[in-house]
TORSETOR-968822 format. One record per residue (C-alpha): residue number from 1; residue in one letter; y, x, z negated. Coordinates in Angstrom, 1 decimal. Last residue first. Layout:
NODE  pos  code      py      px      pz
NODE  NUM     A       Y       X       Z
...
END
This chain:
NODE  pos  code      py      px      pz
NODE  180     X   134.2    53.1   -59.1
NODE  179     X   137.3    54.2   -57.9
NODE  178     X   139.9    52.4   -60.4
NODE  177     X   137.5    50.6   -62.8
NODE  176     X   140.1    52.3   -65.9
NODE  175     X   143.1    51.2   -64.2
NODE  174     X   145.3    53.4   -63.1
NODE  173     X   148.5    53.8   -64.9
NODE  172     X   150.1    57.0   -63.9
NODE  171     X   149.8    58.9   -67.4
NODE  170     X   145.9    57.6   -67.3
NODE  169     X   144.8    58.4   -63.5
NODE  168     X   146.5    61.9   -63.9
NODE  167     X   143.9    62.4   -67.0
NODE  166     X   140.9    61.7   -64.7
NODE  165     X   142.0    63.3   -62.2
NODE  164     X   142.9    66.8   -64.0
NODE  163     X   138.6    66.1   -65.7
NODE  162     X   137.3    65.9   -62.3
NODE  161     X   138.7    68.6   -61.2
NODE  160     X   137.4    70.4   -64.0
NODE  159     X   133.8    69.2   -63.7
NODE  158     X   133.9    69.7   -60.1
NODE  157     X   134.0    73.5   -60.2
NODE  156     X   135.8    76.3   -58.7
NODE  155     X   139.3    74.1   -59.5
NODE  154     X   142.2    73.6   -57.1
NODE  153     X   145.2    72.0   -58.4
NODE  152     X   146.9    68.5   -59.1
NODE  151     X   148.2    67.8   -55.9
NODE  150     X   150.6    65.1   -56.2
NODE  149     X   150.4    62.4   -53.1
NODE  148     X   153.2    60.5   -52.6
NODE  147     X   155.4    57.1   -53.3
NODE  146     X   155.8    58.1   -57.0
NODE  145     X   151.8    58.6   -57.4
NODE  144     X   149.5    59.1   -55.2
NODE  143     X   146.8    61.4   -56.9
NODE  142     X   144.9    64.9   -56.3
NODE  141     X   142.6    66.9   -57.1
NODE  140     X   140.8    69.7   -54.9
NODE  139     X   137.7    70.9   -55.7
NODE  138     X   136.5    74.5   -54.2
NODE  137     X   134.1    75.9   -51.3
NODE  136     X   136.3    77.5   -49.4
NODE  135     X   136.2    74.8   -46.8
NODE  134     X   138.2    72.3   -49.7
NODE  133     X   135.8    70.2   -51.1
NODE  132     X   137.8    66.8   -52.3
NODE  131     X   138.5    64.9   -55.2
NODE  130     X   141.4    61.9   -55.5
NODE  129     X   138.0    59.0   -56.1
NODE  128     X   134.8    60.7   -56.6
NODE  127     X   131.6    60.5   -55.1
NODE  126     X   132.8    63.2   -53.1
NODE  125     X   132.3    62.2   -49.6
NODE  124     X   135.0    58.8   -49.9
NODE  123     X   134.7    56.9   -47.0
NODE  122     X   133.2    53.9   -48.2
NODE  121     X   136.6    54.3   -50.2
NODE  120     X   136.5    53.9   -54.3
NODE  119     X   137.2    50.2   -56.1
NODE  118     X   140.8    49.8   -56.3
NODE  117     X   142.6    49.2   -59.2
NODE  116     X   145.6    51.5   -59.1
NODE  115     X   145.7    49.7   -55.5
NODE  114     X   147.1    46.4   -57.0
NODE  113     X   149.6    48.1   -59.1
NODE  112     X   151.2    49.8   -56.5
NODE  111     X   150.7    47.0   -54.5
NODE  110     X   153.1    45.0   -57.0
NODE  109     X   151.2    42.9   -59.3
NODE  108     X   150.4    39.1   -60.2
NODE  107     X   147.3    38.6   -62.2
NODE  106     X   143.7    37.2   -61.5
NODE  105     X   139.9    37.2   -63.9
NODE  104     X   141.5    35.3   -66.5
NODE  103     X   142.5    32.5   -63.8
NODE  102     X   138.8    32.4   -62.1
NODE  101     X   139.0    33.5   -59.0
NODE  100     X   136.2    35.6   -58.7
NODE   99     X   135.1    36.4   -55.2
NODE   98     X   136.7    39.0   -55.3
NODE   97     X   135.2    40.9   -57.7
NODE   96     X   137.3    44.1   -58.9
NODE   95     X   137.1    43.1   -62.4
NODE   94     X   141.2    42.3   -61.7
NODE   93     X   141.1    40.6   -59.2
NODE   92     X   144.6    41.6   -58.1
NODE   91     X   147.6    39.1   -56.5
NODE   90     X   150.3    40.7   -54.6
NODE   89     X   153.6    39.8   -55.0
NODE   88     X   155.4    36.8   -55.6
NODE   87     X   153.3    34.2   -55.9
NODE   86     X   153.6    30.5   -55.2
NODE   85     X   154.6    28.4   -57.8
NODE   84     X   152.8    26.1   -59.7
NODE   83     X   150.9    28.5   -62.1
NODE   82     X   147.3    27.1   -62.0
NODE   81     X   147.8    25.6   -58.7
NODE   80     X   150.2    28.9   -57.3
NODE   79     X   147.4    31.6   -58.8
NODE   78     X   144.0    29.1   -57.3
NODE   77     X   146.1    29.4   -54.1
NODE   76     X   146.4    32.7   -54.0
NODE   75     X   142.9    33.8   -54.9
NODE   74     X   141.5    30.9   -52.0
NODE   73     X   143.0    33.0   -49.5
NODE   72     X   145.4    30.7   -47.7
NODE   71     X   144.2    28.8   -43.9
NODE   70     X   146.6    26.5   -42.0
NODE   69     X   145.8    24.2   -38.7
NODE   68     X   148.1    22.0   -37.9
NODE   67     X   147.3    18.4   -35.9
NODE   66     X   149.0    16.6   -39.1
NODE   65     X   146.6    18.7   -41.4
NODE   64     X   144.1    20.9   -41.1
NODE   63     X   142.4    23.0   -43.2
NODE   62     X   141.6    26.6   -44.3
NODE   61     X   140.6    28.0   -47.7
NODE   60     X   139.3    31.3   -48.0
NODE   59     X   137.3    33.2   -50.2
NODE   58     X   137.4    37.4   -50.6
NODE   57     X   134.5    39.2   -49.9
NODE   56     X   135.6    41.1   -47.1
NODE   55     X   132.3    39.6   -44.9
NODE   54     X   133.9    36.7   -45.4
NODE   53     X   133.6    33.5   -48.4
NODE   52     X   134.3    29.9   -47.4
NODE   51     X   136.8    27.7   -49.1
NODE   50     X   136.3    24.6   -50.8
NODE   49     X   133.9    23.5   -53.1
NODE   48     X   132.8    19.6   -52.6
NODE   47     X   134.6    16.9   -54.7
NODE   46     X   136.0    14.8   -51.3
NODE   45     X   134.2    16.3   -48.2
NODE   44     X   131.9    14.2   -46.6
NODE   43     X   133.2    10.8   -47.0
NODE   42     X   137.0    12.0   -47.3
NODE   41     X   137.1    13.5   -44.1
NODE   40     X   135.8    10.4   -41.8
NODE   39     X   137.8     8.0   -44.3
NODE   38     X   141.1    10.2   -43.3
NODE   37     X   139.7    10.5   -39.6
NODE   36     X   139.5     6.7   -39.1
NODE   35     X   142.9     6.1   -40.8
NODE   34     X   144.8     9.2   -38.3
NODE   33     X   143.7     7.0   -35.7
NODE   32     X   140.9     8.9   -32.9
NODE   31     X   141.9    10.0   -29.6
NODE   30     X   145.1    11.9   -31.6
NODE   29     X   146.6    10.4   -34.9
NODE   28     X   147.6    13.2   -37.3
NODE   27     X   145.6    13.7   -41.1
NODE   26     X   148.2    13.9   -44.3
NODE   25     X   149.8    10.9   -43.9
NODE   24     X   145.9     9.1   -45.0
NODE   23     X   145.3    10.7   -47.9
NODE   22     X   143.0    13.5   -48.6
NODE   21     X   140.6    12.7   -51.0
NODE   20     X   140.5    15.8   -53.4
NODE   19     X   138.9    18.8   -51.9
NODE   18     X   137.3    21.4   -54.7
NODE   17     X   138.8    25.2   -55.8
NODE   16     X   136.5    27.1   -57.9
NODE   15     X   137.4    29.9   -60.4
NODE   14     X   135.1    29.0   -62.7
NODE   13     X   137.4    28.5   -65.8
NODE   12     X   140.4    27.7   -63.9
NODE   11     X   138.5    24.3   -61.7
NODE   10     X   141.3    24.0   -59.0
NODE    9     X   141.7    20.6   -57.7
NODE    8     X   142.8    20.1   -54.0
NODE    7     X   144.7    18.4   -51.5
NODE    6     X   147.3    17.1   -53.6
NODE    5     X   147.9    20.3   -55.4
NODE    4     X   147.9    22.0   -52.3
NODE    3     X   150.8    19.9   -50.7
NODE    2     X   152.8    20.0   -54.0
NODE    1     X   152.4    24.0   -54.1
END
C-alpha cells in the first residue's frame, strides 16, 4: 500500500487514479541511468490518469519498477489507497459499472456476495436470470444458493417462474440489479 501510495494519488469522488512523480529508487539502471529514466517518466506522466480500460471493462494499472513489471486492477488499488490495506476478498462495483471506481460506488465481499450482483449471462436465452424452457414447453426456476443450485419448480408460464425467482433472489440476498 506504501509503494502505491507513493506512486499514485487516487481522486475518491471520481474514481480516478493519477501518477505522482516517481522517484528516482523506484526506476533500475540498465543502458540508460535509473536518473535519466526517472526525469524521462516524470515529464510525461506525472498528474495524468492512470490505468488503461480492456475489452472486460475493468481498468488496470501496470508499471514498472526496478526492472519489474507489475499490473493491479485499478478497483483494488483505489479500495487499498482509500482504505490502506489491501483487500481481503473480492471487491464489487456495486452499480455494476466497472469502470467506476469511485469509493461509494466499491465494497469488499466474498464471491458469494460478488456474484449476487451480477449483471445476466450473454448466454442467457430467457431474458431472465435462474429461468429456463424445459423441452416440454415449461419454466424452470432455479437459484444457487448454499453452495448449489435449488430448483424452485416448474411453472406453464413465465410469469410464475418469474415471480418464485424473484422472491428466491430476496430471502438469499441478491441484489436488486442482480441479472439485469
Amino acid at each position: 500500500v506504501d509503494f502505491l501510495r507513493k506512486i499514485l494519488r487516487y481522486d475518491a469522488e471520481t474514481g480516478t487514479l493519477y501518477w505522482r512523480e516517481r522517484p528516482q529508487d523506484t526506476f533500475r539502471s540498465g543502458t540508460q541511468s535509473a536518473e535519466h529514466i526517472s526525469k524521462r517518466w516524470n515529464k510525461t506522466r506525472v498528474g495524468a490518469p492512470a490505468g488503461t480500460t480492456y475489452e472486460t471493462g475493468y481498468v488496470r494499472i501496470q508499471w514498472k519498477a526496478m526492472g519489474v513489471k507489475s499490473h493491479l486492477a485499478a478497483h483494488r488499488v483505489a479500495w487499498a489507497i482509500y482504505h490502506g490495506k489491501i483487500p481481503a476478498c473480492e471487491i464489487d462495483h456495486i452499480n455494476g459499472d466497472r469502470a467506476d471506481n469511485r469509493i461509494e460506488n466499491l465494497r469488499e465481499v466474498t464471491r458469494v456476495q460478488n456474484n449476487r450482483n451480477k449483471k445476466k449471462s450473454k448466454n442467457n436465452t430467457s431474458g431472465v436470470t435462474g429461468i429456463y424452457l424445459t423441452p416440454e414447453g415449461k419454466f424452470r426456476a432455479i437459484i444457487r444458493a448454499g453452495g448449489g443450485n435449488i430448483n424452485l419448480g416448474t411453472f406453464f408460464n413465465k410469469f410464475d417462474a418469474i415471480l418464485a425467482r424473484l422472491l428466491a433472489e430476496k430471502k438469499y440476498g441478491y441484489t436488486a440489479r442482480h441479472g439485469l
